[in-house]
C-alpha atoms as one frame of an Amber mdcrd trajectory, in Angstrom:
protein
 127.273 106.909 142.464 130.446 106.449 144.105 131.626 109.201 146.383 134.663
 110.344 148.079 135.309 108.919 151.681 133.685 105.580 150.957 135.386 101.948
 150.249 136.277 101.229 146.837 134.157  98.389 145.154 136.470  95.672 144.756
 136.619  93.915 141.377 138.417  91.072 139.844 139.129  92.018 135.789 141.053
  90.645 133.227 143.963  92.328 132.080 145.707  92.789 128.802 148.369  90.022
 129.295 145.032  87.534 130.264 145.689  87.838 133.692 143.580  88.602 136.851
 143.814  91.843 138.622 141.846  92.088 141.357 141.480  95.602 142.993 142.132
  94.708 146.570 144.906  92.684 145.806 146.895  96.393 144.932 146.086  96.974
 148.914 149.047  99.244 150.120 149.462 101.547 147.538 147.125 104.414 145.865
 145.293 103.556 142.184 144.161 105.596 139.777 141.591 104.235 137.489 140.651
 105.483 134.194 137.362 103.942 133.228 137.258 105.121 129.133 134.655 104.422
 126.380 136.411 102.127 123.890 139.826 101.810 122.408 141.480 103.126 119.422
 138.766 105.869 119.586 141.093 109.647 119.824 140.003 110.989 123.093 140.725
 107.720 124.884 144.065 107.426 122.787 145.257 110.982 123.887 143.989 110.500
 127.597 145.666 106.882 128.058 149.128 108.504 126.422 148.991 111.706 128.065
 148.930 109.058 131.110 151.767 107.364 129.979 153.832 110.123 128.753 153.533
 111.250 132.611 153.805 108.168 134.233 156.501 109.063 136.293 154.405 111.773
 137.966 152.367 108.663 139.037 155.338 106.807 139.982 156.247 109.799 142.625
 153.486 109.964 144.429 152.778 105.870 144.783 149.991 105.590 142.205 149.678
 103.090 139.855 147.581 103.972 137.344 145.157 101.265 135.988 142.978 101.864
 132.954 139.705  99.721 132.224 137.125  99.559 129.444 134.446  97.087 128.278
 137.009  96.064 125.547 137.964  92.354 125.089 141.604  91.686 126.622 142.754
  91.372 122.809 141.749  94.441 121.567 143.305  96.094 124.813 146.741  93.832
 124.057 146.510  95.465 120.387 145.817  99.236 121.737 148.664  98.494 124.739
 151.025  97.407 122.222 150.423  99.517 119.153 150.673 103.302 121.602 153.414
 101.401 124.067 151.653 101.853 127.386 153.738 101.216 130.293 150.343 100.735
 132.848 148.130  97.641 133.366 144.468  97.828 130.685 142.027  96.274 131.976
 138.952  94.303 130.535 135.567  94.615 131.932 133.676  93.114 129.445 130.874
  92.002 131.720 130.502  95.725 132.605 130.540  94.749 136.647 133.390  97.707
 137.655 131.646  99.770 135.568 128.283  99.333 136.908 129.546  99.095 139.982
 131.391 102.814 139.902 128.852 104.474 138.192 130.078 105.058 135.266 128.592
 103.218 132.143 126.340 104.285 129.587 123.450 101.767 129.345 122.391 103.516
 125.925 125.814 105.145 123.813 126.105 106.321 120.271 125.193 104.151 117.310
 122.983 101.652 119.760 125.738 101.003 121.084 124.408  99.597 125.049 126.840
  99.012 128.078 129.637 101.110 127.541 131.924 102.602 129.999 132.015 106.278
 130.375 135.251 108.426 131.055 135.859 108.416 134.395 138.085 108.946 136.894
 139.196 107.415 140.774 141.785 107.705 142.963 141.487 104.885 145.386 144.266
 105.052 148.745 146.244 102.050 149.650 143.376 101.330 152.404 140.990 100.769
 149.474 139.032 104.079 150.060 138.079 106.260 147.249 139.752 109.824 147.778
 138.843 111.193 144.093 135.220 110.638 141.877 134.893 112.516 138.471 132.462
 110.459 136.426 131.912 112.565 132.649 128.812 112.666 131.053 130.667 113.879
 127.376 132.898 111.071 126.303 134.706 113.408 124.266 136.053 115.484 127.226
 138.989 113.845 129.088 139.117 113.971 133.039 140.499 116.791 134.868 144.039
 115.757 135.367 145.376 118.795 137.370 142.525 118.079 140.063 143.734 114.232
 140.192 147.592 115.701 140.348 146.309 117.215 142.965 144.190 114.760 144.747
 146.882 112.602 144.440 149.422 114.597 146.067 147.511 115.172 149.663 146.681
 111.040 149.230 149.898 109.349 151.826 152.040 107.839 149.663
């Protein structure tokens, strides 16, 4: 389990647009990543969109928000495209971030294995995680007034 105070595992993911993003390559500013179950579902549309409908709150305090599910980077083109959002989605198909951050359900719904679960981490531009809220119930969203929050003490 990942926990505040302690370096961020890096990762290397594919994004929407079929491009690399590699975690420590955003050195120098904060990240916030949204690790969420599966697209198109309604909790993760309402969390990434509430996200994007406030993503100049992010913008003000130096965060770029980054959101990543075990998705293929076509389905997350699709989602991106069909509720216009204005941040990075990024594939991690293999399930290494999620694995790595704690935060995937080895057994889902349905028999569904290897899903991410909603989760949330503000990482600062030194690469050290400053916010951890991993959620058991994919069908609550993570606690943005405690991230607003978290991401307001976090130097911009």
């Amino acid at each position: 389990m990942i926990q505040t105070g302690q370096p961020a595992p890096d990762f290397n993911l594919i994004d929407s647009d079929k491009k690399a993003v590699k975690l420590s390559d955003l050195r120098g500013q904060n990240v916030l990543l949204l690790f969420f179950p599966a697209a198109f579902t309604s909790v993760c549309t309402a969390e990434l969109c509430s996200v994007r409908d406030n993503l100049s709150q992010y913008a003000s305090v130096h965060a770029q928000p980054l959101g990543i599910s075990v998705d293929l980077p076509f389905t997350l083109a699709k989602f991106k495209e069909e509720q216009q959002l204005n941040f990075p989605l990024l594939s991690d198909f293999n399930k290494d971030a999620s694995r790595a951050y704690g935060c995937i359900y080895e057994d889902w719904i349905l028999g569904l294995k290897g899903v991410s679960k909603r989760a949330a981490f503000i990482i600062d531009r030194e690469g050290i995680v400053r916010y951890a809220e991993v959620l058991e119930n994919a069908g609550e969203q993570p606690d943005f007034a405690a991230i607003k929050a978290a991401l307001e003490e976090v130097p911009a």
